[in-house]
VEXNUSE-188524 format. One record per atom (N, C-alpha, C): residue number from 0; atom name; x, y, z. Coordinates in steps of 0.001 Angstrom, whole numbers, plus 500000, padded with zeros to 6 digits. Layout:
N
 num atome      u      v      w
 NUM    CA      X      Y      Z
...
***
This chain:
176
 num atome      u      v      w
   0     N 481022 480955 492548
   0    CA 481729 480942 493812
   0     C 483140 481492 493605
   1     N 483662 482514 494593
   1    CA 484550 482787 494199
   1     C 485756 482262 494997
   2     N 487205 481887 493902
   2    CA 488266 481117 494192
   2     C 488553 481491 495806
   3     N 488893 480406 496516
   3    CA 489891 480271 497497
   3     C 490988 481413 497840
   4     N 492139 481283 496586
   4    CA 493093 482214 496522
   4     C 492635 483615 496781
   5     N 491135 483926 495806
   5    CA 490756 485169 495592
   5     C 490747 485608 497345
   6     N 489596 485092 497855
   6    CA 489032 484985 498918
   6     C 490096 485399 500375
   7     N 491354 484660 500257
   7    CA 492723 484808 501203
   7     C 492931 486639 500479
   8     N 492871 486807 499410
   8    CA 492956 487837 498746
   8     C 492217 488973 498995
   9     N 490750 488928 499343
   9    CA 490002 490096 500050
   9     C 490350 490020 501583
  10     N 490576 489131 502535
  10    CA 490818 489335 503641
  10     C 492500 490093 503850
  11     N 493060 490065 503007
  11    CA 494677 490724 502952
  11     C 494447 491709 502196
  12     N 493387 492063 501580
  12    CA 493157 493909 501118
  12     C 492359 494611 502319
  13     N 491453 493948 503009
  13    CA 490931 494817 503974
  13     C 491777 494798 505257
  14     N 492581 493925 505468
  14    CA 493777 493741 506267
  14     C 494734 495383 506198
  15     N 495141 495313 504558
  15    CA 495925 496206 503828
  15     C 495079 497723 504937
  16     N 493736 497378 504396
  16    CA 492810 498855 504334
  16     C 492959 499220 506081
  17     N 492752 498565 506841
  17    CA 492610 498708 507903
  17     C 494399 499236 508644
  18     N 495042 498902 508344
  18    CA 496626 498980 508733
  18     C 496964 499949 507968
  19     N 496331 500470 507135
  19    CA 496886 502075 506556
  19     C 496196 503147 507209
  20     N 494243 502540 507423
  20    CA 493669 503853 508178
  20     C 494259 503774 509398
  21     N 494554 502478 510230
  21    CA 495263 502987 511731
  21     C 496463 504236 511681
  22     N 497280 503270 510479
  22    CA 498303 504160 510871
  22     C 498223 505688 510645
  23     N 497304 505977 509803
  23    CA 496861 507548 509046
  23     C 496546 508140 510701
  24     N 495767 507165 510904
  24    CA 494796 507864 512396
  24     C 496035 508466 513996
  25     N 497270 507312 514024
  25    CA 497718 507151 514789
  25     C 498715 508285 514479
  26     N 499147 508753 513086
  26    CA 499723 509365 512769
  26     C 499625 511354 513153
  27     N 497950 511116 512629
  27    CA 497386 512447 512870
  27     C 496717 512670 514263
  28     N 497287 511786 514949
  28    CA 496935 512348 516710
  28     C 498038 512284 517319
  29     N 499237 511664 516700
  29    CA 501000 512044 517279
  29     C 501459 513476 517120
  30     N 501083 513678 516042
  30    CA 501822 514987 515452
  30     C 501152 516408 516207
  31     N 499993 516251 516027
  31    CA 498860 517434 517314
  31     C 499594 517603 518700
  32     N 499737 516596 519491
  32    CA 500801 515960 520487
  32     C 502071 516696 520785
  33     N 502719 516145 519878
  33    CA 504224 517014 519721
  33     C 504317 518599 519934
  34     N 502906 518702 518705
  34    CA 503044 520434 518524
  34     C 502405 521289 520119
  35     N 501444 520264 520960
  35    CA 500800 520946 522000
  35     C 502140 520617 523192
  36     N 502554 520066 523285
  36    CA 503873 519384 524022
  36     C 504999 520833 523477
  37     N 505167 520857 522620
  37    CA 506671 521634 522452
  37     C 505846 523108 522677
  38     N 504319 523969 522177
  38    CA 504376 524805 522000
  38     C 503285 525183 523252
  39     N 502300 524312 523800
  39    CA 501288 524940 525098
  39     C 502595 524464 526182
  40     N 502986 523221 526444
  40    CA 503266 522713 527547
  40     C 505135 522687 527724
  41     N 505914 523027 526740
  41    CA 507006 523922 526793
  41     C 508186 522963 526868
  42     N 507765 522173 526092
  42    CA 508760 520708 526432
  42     C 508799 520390 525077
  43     N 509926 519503 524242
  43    CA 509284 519174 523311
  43     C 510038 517650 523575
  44     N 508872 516950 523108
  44    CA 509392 515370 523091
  44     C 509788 514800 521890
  45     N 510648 513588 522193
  45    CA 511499 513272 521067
  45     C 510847 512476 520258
  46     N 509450 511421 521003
  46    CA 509194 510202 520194
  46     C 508168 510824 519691
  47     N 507128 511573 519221
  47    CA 506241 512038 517963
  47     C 506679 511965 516329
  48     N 507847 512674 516496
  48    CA 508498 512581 514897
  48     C 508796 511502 514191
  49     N 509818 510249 514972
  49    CA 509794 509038 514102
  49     C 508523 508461 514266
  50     N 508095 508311 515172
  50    CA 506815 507936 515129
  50     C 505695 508014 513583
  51     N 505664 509192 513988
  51    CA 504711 509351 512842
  51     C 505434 509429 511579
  52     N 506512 509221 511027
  52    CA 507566 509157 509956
  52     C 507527 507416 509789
  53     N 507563 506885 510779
  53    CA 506960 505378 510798
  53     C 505531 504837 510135
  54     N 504399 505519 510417
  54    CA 502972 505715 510744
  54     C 502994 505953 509177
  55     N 503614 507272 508588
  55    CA 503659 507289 507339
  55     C 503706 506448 506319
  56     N 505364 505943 506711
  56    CA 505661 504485 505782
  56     C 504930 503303 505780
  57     N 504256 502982 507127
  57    CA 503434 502272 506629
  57     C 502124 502451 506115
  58     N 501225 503579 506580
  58    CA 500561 503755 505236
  58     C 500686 503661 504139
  59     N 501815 504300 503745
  59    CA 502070 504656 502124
  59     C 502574 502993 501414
  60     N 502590 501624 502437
  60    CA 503084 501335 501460
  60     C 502002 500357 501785
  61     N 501102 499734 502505
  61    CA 500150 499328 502825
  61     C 499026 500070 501906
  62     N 498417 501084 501833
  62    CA 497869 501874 501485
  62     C 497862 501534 499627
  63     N 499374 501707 499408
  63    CA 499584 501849 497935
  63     C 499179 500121 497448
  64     N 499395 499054 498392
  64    CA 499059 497715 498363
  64     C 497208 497760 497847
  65     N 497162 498154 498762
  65    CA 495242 498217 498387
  65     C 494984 498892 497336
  66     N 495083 500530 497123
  66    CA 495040 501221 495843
  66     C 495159 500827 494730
  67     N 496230 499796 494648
  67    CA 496386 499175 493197
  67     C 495676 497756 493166
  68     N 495010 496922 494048
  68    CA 493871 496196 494433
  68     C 492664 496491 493695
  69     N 492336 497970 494403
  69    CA 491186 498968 494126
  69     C 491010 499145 492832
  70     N 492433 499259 491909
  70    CA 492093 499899 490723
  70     C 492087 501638 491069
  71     N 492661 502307 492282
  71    CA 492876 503326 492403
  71     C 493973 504383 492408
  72     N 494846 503466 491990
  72    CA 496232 504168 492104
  72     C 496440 505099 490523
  73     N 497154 505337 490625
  73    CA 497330 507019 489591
  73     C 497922 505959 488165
  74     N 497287 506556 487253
  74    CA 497328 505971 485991
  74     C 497259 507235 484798
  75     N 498384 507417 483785
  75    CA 498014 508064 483182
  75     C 497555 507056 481777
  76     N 496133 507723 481235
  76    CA 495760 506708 480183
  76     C 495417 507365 478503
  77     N 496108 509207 478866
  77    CA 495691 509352 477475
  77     C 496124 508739 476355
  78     N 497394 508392 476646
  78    CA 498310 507674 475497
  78     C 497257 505999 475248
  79     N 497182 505669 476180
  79    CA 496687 504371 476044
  79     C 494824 504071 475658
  80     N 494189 504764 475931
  80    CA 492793 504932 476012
  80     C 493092 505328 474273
  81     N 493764 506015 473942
  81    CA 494078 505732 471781
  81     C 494191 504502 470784
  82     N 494891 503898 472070
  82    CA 495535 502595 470888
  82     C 494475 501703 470549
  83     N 494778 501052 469605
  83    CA 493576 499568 469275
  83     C 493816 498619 470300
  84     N 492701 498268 470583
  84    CA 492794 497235 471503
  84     C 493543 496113 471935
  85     N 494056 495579 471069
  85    CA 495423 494977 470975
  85     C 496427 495245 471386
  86     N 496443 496470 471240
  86    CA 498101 497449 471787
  86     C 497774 497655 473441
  87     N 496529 498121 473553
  87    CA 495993 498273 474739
  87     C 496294 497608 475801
  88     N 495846 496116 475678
  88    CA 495941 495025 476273
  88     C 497627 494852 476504
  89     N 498398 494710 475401
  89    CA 499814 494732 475533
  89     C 500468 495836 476248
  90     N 500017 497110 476085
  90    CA 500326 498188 477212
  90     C 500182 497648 478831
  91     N 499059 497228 479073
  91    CA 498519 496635 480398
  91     C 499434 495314 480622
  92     N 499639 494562 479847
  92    CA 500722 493428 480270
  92     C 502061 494361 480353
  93     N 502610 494860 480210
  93    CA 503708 495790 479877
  93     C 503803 496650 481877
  94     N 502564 497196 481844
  94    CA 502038 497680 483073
  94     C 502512 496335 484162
  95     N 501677 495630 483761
  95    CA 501922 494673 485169
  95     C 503252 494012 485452
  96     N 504137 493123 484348
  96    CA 505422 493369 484432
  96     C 506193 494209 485191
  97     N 506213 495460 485054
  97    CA 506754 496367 485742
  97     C 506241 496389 486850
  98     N 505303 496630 487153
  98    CA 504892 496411 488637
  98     C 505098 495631 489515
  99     N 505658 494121 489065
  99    CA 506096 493146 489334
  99     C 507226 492914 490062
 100     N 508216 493881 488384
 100    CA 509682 493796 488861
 100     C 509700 494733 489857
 101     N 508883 495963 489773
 101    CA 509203 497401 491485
 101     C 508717 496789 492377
 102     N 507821 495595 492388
 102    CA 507556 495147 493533
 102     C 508706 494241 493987
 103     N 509222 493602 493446
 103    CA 510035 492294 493531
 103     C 511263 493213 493802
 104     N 511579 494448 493376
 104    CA 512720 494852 494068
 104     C 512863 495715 495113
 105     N 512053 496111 495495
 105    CA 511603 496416 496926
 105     C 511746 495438 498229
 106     N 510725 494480 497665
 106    CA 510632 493344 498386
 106     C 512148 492809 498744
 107     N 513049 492410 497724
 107    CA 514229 491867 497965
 107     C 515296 492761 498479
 108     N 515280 494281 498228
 108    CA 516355 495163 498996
 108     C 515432 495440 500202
 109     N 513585 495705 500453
 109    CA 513570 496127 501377
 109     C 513870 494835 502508
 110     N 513703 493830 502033
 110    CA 514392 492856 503194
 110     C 515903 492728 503261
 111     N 516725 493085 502470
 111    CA 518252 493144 503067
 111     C 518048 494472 503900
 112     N 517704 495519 503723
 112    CA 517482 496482 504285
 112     C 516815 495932 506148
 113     N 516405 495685 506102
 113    CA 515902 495278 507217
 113     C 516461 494087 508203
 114     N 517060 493239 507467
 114    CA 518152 492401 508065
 114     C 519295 493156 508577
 115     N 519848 493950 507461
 115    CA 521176 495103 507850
 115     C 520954 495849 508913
 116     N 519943 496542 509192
 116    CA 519505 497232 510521
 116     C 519280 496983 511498
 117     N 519072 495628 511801
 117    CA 518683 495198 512632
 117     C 518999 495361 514152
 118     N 520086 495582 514156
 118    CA 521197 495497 515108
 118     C 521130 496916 515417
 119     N 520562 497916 514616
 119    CA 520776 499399 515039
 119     C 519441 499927 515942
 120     N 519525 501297 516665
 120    CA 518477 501279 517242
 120     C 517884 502842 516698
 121     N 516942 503499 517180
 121    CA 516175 504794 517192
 121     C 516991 505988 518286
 122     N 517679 506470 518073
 122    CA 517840 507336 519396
 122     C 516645 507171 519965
 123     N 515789 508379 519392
 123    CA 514850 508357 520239
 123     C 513585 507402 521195
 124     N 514268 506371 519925
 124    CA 513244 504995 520470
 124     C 514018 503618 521072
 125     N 514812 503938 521597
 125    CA 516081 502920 521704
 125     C 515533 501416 522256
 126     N 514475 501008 522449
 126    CA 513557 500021 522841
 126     C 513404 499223 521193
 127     N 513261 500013 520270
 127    CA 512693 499743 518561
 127     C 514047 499585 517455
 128     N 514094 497750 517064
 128    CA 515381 498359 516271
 128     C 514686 498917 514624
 129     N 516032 499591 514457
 129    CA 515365 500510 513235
 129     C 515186 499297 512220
 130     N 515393 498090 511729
 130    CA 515033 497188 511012
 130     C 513288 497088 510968
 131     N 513057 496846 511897
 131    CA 511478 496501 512574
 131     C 510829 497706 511857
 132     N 511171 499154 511491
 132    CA 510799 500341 511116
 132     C 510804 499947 509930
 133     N 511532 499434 509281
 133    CA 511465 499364 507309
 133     C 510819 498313 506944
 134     N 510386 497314 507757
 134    CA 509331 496010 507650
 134     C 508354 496476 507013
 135     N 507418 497460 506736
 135    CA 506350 497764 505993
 135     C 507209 497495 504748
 136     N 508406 498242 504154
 136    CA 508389 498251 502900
 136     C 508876 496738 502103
 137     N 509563 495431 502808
 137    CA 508880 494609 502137
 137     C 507702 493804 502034
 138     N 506958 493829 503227
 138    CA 505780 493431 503265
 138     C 504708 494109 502719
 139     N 504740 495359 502594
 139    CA 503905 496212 501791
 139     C 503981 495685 500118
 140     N 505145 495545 499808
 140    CA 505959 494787 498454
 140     C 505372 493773 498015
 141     N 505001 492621 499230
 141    CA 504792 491296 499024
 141     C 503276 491718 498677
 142     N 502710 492177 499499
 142    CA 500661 492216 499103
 142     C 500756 492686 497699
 143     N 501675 494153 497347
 143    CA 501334 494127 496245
 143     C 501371 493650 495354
 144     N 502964 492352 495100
 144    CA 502882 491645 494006
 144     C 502118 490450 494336
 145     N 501153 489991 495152
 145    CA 500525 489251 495130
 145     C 498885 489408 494842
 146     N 498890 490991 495188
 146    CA 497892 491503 494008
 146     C 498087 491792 492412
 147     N 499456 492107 491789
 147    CA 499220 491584 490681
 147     C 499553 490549 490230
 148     N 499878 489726 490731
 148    CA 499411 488108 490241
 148     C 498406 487761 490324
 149     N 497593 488574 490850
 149    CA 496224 487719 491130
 149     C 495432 488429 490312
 150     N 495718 490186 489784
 150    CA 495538 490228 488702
 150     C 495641 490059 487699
 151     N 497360 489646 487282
 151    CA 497197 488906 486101
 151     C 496497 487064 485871
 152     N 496270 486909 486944
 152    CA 495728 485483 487023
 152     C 493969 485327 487192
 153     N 493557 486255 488006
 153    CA 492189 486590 488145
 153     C 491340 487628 487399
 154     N 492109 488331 487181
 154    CA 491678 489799 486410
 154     C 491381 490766 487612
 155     N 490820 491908 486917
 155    CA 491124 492940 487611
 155     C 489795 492727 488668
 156     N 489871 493284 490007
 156    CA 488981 493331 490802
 156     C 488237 494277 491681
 157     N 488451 495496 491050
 157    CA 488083 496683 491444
 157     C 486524 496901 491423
 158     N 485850 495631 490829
 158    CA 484265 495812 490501
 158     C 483764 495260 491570
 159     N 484608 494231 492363
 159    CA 483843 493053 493234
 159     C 483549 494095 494472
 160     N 482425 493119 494868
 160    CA 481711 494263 496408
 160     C 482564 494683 496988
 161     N 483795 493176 497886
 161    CA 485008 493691 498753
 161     C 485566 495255 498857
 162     N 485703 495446 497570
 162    CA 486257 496514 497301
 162     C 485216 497713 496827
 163     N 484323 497965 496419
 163    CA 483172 498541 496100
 163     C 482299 498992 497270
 164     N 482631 498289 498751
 164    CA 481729 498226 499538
 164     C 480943 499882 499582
 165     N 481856 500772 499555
 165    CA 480908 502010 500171
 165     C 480503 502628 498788
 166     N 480417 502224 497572
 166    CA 480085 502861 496124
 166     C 478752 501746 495385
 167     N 478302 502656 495010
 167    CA 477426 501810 493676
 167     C 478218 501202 492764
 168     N 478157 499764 492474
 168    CA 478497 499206 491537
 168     C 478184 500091 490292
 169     N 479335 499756 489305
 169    CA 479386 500806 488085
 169     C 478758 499322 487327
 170     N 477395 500379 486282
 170    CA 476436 499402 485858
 170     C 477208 499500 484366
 171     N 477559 498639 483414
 171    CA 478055 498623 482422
 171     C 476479 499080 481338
 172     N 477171 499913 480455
 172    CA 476040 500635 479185
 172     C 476251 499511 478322
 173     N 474506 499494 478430
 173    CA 473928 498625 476991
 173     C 473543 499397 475742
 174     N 474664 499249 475105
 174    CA 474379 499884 473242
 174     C 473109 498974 473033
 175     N 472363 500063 472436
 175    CA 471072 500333 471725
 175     C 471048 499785 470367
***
């Protein structure tokens, strides 16, 4: 049976998954918009650009939340795929550390960041304060270091269905 924690843990990666494809989606039907607006219909409007400069950030940081969930985010491993296993393992603690602290400092400037702004607005969106706009990047912050705690506490989870859903499970080789 799998943990509780884990469990709060797949519903806040497909959470993650779903709030990056919106915004991808919402993103790539603003921008079409703008360009048929400024170049068929001879006007060009102001709210497409932050918009989708918004739409972005939160993908990218939502997005990058799940990816490293996934076990999909960009890794270089020639150096490491060499060492003895020992070193290996210590490379990967070394890995998550750091990931920790870029998460943890994100998290803590992107929330002064977002307190500080608060008070300011969008020209173009003067309804939206620009604080409310940088909210992805500590909350994007928080999933991720709460995915690696849960990798360093659970191990890695890139095998479980949650995340596997649209792939064949990778069948581990039995030496002969």
């Amino acid at each position: 049976m799998t943990h509780p924690i884990v469990r709060f843990l797949d519903g806040l990666y497909l959470a993650c998954i779903w709030i990056s494809g919106l915004a991808l989606v919402v993103m790539c039907m603003i921008i079409p918009m703008g360009v048929f607006a400024r170049y068929v219909l001879g006007f060009g409007a102001q709210w497409p650009e932050p918009v989708a400069i918004l739409m972005m950030v939160v993908f990218t940081f939502f997005g990058a939340a799940a990816a490293y969930r996934a076990g999909a985010h960009i890794a270089v491993s020639m150096l490491t795929d060499r060492l003895p296993a020992a070193l290996e393992k210590a490379c990967a603690g070394l890995v998550h550390l750091a990931m920790l602290a870029a998460s943890g400092f994100v998290l803590v400037w992107g929330m002064k960041l977002v307190q500080g702004t608060m008070g300011q607005t969008i020209s173009e969106l003067p309804w939206l304060p620009v604080g409310i706009t940088y909210l992805a990047l500590p909350l994007g912050s928080l999933v991720t270091l709460l995915f690696v705690l849960e990798h360093m506490v659970f191990g890695p989870q890139h095998l479980r269905p949650v995340v596997t859903f649209d792939h064949e499970p990778e069948v581990a080789e039995v030496a002969l």
